[in-house]
C-alpha positions as CSV (number, residue, x, y, z in Angstrom):
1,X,-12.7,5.9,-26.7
2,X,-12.9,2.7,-28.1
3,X,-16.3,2.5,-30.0
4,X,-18.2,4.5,-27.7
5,X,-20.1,6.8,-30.0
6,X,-22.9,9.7,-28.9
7,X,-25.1,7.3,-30.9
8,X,-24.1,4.3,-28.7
9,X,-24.9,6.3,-25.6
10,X,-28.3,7.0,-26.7
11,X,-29.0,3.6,-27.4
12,X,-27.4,1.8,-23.9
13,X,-28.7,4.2,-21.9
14,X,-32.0,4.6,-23.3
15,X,-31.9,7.7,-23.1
16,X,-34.3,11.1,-24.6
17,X,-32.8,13.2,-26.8
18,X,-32.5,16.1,-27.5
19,X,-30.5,17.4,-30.3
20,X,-28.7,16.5,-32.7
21,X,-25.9,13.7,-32.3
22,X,-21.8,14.1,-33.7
23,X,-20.6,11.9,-35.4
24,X,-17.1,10.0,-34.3
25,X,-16.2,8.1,-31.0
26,X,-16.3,10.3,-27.7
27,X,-12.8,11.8,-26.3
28,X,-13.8,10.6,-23.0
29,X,-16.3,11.0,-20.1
30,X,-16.1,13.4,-16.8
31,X,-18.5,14.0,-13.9
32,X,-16.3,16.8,-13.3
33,X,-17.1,20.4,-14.4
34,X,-14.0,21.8,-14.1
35,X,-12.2,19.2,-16.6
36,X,-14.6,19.7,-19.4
37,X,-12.7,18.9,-22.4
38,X,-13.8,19.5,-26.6
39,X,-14.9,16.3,-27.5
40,X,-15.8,14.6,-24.6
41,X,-19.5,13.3,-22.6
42,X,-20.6,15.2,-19.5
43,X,-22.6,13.3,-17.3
44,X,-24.9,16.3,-15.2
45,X,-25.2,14.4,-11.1
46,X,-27.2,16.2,-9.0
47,X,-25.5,16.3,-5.7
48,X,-25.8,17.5,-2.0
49,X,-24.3,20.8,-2.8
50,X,-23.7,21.3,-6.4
51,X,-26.0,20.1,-9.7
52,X,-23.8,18.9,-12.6
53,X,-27.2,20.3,-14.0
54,X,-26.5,23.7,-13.3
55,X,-22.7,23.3,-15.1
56,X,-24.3,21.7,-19.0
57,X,-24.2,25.3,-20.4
58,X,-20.7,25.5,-19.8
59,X,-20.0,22.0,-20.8
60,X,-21.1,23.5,-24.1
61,X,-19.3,26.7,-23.9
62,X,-16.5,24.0,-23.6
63,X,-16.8,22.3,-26.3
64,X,-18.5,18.8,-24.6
65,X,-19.8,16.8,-27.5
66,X,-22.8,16.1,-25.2
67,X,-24.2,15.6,-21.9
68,X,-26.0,12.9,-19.9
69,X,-28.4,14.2,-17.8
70,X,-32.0,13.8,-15.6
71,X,-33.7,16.7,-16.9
72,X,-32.6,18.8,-20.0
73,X,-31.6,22.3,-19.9
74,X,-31.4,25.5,-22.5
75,X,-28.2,24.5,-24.1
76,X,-26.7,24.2,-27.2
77,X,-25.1,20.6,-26.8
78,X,-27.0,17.7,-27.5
79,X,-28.4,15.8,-23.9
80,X,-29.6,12.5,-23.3
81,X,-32.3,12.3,-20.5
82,X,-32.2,9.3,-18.5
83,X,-34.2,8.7,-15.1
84,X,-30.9,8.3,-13.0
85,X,-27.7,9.7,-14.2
86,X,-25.2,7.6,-11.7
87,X,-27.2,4.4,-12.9
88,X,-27.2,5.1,-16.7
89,X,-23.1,5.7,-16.1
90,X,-23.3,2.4,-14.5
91,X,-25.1,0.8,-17.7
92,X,-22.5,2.3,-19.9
93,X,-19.8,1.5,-18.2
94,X,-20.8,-1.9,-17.9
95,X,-21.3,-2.0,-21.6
96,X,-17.7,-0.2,-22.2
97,X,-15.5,-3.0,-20.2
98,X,-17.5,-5.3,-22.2
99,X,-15.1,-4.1,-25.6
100,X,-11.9,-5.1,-23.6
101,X,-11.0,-8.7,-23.7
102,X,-8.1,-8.1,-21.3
103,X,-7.9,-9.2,-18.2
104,X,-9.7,-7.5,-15.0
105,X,-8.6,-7.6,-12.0
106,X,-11.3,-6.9,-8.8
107,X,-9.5,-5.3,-5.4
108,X,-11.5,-5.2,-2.4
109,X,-10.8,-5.9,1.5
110,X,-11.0,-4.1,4.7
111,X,-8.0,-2.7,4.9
112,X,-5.0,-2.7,2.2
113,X,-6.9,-2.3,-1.4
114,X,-5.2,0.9,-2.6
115,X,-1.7,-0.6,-1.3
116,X,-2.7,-3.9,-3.2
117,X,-4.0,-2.2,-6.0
118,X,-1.0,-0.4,-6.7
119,X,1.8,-3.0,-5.9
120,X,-0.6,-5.1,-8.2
121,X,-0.1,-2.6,-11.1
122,X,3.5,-2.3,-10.5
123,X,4.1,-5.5,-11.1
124,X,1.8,-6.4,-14.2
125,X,3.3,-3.2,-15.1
126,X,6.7,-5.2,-16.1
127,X,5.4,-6.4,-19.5
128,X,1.4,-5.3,-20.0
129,X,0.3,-2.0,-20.2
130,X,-1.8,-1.6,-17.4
131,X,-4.5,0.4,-16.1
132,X,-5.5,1.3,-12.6
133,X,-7.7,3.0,-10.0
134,X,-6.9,6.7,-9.5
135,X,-7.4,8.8,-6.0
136,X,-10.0,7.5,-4.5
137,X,-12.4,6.6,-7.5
138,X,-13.2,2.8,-5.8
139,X,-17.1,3.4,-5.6
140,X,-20.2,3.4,-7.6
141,X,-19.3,7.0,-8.8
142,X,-15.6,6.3,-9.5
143,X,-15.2,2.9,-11.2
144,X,-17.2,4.1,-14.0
145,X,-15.0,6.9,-13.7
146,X,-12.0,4.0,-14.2
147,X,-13.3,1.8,-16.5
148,X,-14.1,5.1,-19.0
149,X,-10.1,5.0,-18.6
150,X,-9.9,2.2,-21.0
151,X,-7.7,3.1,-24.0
152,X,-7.0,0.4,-27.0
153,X,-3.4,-0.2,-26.3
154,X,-4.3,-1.6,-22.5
155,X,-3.6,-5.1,-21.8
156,X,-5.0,-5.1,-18.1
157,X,-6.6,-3.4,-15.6
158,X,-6.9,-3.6,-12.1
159,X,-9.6,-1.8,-10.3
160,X,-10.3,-1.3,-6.8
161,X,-13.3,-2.1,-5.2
162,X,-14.5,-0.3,-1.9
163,X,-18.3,-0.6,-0.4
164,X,-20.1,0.5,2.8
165,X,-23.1,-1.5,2.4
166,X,-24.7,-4.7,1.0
167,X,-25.8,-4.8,-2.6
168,X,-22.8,-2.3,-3.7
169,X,-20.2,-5.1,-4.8
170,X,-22.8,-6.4,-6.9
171,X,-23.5,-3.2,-8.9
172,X,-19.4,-2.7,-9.2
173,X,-19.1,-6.0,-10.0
174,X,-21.9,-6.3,-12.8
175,X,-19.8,-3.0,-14.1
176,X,-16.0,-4.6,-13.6
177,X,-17.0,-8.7,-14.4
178,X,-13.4,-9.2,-12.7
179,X,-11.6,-12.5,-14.1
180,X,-9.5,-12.5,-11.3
181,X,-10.7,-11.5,-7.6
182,X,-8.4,-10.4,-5.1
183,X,-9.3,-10.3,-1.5
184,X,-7.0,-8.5,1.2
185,X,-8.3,-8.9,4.7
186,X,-12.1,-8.9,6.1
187,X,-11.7,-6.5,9.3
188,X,-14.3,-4.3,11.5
189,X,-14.8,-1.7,8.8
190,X,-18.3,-0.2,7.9
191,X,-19.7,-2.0,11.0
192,X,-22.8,0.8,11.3
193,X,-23.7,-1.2,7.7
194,X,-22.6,-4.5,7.9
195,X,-23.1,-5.5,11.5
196,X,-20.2,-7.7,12.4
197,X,-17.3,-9.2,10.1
198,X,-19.2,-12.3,8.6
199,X,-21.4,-9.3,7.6
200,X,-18.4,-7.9,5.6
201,X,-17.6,-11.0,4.4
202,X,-21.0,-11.3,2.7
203,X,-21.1,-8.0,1.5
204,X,-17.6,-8.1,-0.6
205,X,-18.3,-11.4,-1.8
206,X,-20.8,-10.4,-3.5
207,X,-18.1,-10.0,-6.3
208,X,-17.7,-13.9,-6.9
209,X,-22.0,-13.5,-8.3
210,X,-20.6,-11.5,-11.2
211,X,-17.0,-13.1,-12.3
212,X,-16.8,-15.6,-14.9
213,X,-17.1,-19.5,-14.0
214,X,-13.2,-19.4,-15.1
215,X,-12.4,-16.4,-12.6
216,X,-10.0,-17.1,-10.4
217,X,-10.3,-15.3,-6.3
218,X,-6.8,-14.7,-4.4
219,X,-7.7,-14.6,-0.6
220,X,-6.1,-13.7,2.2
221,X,-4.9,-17.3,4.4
222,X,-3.9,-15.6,7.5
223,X,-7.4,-14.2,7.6
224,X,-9.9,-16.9,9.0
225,X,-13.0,-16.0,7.4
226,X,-10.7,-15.8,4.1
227,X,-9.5,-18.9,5.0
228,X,-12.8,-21.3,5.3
229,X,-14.5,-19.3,3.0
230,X,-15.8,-21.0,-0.1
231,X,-15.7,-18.5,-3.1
232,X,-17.1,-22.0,-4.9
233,X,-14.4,-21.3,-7.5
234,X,-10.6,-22.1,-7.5
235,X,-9.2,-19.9,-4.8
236,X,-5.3,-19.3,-4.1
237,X,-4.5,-18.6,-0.7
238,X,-1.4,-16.9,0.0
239,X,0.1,-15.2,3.9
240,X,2.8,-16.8,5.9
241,X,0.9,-20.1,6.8
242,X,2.3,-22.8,5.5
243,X,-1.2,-24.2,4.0
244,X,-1.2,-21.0,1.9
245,X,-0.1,-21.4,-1.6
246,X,2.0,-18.6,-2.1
247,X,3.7,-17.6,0.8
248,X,6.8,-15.7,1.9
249,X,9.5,-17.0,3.9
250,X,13.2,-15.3,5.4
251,X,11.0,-11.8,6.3
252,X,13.9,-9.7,7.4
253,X,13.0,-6.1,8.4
254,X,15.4,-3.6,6.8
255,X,13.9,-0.8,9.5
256,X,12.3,2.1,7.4
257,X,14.0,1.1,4.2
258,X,12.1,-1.7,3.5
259,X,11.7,-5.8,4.3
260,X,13.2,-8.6,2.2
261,X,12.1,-12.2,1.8
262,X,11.9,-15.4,-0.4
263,X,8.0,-15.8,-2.6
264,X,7.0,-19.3,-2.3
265,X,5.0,-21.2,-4.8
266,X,5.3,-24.6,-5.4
267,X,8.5,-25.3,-6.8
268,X,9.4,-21.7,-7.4
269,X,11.5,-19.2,-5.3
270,X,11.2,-15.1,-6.0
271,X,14.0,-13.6,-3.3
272,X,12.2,-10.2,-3.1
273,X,13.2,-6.7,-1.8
274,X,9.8,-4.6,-0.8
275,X,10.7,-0.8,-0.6
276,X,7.9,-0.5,1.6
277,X,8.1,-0.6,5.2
278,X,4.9,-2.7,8.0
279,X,3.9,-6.3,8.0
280,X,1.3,-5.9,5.8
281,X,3.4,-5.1,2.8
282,X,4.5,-8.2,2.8
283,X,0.4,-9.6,2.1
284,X,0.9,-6.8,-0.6
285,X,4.0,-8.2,-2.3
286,X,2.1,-11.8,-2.5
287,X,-0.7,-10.4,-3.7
288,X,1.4,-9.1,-6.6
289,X,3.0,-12.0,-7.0
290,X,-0.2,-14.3,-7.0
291,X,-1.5,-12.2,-9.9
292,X,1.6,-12.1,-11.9
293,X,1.9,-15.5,-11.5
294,X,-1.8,-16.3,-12.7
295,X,-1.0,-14.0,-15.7
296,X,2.1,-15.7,-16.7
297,X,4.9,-13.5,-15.6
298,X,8.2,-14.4,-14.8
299,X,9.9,-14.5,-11.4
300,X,12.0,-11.7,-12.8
301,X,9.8,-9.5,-13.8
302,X,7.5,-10.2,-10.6
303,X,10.6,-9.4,-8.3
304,X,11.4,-6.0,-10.8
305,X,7.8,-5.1,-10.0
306,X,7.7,-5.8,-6.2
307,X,10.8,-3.4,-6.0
308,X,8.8,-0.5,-7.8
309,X,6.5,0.0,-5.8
310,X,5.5,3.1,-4.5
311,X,3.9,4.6,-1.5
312,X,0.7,6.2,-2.3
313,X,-0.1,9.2,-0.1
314,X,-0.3,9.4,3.5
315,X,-0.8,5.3,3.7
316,X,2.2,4.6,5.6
317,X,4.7,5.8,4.2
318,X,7.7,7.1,6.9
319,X,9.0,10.6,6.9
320,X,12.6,11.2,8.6
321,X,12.4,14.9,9.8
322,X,15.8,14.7,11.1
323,X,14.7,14.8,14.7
324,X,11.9,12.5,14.8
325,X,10.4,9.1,12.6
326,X,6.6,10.0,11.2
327,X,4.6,6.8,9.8
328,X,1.9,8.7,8.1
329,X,-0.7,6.7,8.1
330,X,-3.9,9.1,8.5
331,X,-5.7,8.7,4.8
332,X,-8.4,6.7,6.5
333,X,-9.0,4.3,9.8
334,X,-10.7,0.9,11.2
335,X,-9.7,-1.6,14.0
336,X,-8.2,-3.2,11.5
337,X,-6.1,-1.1,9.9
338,X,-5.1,0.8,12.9
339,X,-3.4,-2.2,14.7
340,X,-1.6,-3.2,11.3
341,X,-0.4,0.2,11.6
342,X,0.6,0.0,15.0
343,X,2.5,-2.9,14.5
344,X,4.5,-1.3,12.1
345,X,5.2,1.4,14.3
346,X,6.3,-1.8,16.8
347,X,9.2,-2.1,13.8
348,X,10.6,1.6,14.2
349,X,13.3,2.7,16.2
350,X,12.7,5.0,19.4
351,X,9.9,5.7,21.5
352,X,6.8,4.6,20.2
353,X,4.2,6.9,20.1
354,X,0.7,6.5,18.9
355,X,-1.8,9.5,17.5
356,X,-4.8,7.8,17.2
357,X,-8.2,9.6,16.1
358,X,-12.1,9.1,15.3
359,X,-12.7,5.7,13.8
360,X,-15.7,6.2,12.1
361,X,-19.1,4.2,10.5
362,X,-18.3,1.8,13.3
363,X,-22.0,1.6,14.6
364,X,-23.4,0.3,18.1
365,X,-19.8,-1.5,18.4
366,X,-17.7,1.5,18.1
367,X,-17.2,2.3,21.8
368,X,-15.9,-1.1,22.5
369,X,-13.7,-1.1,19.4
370,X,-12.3,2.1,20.4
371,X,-11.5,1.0,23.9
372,X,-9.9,-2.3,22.3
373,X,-7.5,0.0,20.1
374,X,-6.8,1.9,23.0
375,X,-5.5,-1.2,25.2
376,X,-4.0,-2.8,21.9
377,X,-1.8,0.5,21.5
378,X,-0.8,0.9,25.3
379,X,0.8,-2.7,24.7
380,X,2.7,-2.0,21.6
381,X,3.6,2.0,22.4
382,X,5.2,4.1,25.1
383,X,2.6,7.0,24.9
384,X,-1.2,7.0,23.2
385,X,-2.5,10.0,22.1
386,X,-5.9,10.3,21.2
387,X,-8.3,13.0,19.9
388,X,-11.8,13.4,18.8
389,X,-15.5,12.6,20.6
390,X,-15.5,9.1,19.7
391,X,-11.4,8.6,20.3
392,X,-12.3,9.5,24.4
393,X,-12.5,6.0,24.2
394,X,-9.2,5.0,22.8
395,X,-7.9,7.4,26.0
396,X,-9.6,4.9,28.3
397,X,-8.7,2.0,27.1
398,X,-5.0,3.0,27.0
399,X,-5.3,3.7,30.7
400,X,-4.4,6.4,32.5
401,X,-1.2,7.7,31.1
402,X,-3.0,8.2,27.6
403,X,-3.4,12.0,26.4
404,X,-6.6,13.0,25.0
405,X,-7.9,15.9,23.5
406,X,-11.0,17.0,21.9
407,X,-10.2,19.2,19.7
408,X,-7.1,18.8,16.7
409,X,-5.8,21.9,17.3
410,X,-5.6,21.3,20.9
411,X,-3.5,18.0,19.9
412,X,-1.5,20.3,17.8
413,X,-0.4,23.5,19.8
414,X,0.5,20.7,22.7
415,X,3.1,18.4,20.1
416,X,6.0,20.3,21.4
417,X,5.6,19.1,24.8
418,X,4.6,15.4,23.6
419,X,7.0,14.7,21.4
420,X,10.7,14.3,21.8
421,X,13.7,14.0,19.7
422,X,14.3,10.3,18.4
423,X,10.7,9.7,18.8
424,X,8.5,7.1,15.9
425,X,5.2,8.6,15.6
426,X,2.1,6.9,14.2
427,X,-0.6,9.4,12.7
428,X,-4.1,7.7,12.1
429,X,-8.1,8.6,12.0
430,X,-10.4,8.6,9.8
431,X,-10.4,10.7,6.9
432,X,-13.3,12.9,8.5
433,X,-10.6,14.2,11.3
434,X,-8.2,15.7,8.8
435,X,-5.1,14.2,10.6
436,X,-2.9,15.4,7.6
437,X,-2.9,19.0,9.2
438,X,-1.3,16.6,12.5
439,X,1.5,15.2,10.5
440,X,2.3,18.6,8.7
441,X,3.2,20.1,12.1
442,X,4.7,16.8,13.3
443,X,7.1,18.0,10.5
444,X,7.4,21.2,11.4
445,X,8.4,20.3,15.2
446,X,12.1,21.9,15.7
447,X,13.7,19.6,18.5
């Protein structure tokens, strides 16, 4: 790892120690006990269910050159004792971007940030050597985990930023410093924290306090807020309005296969082909492009990198069975992202069907959201499905030919009556609801 020494952890951290230190940099850094690896800095987190504490005498079986830690232990590794683990990763972290002089680019948004992320990286991916978010490592736990990523050779990084409360963004941001930010959409996510979307609003841009007074934010110009926002820096706009400054124009849906259209900025024209399939992968293709533009890169290599894109997971991406269309969409769920996904499901051949879930963390408001989704759905589908406590009320707002069920298994022994061959069929909840066991036997259906 690039400079980062046992010795420099002891000194930007702070921390006690005990033992003594190795010499030579650090192989890298995991919170993880079961990736322990000779060489490399375990940093002990006391959890809900399991102490990293309880794990620093195998970090030194091992071979950890040493530990990070809130209380030491009867090991034989040297430990650094610091009064919060989490926030002394954070200070190092920090510290660690800070020997990179490559540019950083900040994700964040509703709805969208992993898709952006990685259609981001695919395209900067054409000429720099790029680093990017991982899984699900977007929070206060996992950018550190990201940044630690950092090898020499990179020449950019682009790291996604997710929150569920105020104050958040500014501790990833004081850790990322991004030079450019990249907004996707502000939607009813997180509500039970937030309050309402202005809420949201304030709460993600909290990254603009930490960026540079050269950084450059990328926002969303179909989204209103996004819109008459003022980041108080340059912004770039980009959507399908024609006041955005990069838009896309000729959107031709190739069904399941993908979209085509024409990248607009200024004077230039990308013709793209996006082997992705929904309405929003378009936002994700001129996201890319507004980055690779800002970065220098030419239309050629921003069009190559649109078109290598890759699904991520269950985050729409469409599985042909044979006998029926899944869009398998259930890694996660809001308002917002469940009526992008439903119009995507609008694009598919057959009957429509919706399999809607729990939206969670929506707060007083959730109710009425999940009635709103419901009506939203009966409009764009021929049959709603819902299931979980909370999704009763996607049921009722769907009216009375909606389907709910309580329990998932319920919803699962009756999908051979629901379904039918020919049928497109949108899985989504929140993560909580484990929908992925839905889409497994969606699979398995024999029609």
């Amino acid at each position: 790892m690039k400079d980062l020494t046992p010795a420099v952890v002891a000194s930007v951290t702070g921390g006690e120690v005990r033992g003594a230190l190795p010499a030579g940099e650090l192989t890298g850094l995991t919170t993880d006990s079961r990736a322990i690896w000779p060489g490399c800095l375990f940093a002990a987190i006391p959890g809900a269910r399991v102490d990293g504490h309880d794990f620093i005498g195998q970090a030194a079986e091992k071979g950890a050159a040493c530990v990070l830690c809130q209380r030491f232990v009867d090991a034989t590794v040297p430990q650094f004792r610091v009064e919060d683990t989490q926030a002394a990763l954070r200070t190092l972290a920090g510290w660690y971007r800070r020997q990179f002089s490559i540019p950083f680019i900040g994700v964040t948004g509703s709805v969208g940030k992993t898709t952006a992320k990685e259609m981001i990286a695919s395209v900067l991916g054409q000429r720099l050597h790029t680093l990017k978010t991982e899984k699900n490592f977007n929070n206060e736990l996992g950018v550190p985990l990201t940044l630690f990523r950092l090898r020499e050779d990179h020449e950019a990084a682009v790291v996604e930023m997710g929150i569920s409360g105020f104050g958040e963004m500014r501790r990833l941001t004081d850790m990322v410093r991004p030079d450019i930010g990249v907004y996707t959409v502000i939607g009813d996510a997180h509500l039970e924290f937030l309050g309402d979307r202005p809420g949201v609003l304030r709460a993600k841009g909290e990254m603009v306090e930490g960026m540079g007074p050269d950084g450059v934010i990328i926002a969303n110009g179909d989204d209103a807020l996004l819109r008459a926002h003022d980041f108080g820096r340059r912004t770039v706009l980009f959507g399908l309005g024609k006041d955005c400054d990069i838009r896309a124009e000729d959107v031709k849906v190739d069904g399941a296969a993908g979209m085509t259209c024409t990248i607009r900025a200024g004077e230039r024209r990308i013709p793209v082909r996006i082997p992705a399939f929904g309405p929003h992968m378009v936002s994700a293709a001129l996201m890319g492009a507004a980055v690779g533009l800002e970065l220098g890169l030419t239309d050629g290599e921003i069009a190559r990198g649109i078109e290598s894109y890759e699904v991520v997971g269950s985050r729409g991406r469409v599985l042909d069975t044979g006998t029926i269309t899944i869009l398998d969409d259930c890694y996660n769920a809001n308002p917002t992202s469940v009526k992008s996904a439903l119009e995507s499901l609008a694009g598919l051949p057959g009957r429509k069907v919706a399999i809607l879930g729990d939206m969670r963390e929506l707060g007083p408001t959730g109710p009425a959201l999940h009635r709103q989704t419901g009506a939203l759905a009966a409009r764009l589908c021929d049959a709603v499905i819902a299931c979980g406590a909370e999704a009763e009320q996607i049921a009722l707002g769907a009216g009375a030919d909606a389907v709910w069920f309580r329990e998932r298994q319920e919803l699962i022994d009756a999908l051979p009556r629901l379904i039918d061959r020919g049928d497109a069929v949108l899985v989504k909840a929140s993560r909580a609801m484990g929908f992925e066991a839905v889409t497994e036997a969606l699979r398995a259906l024999d029609r």
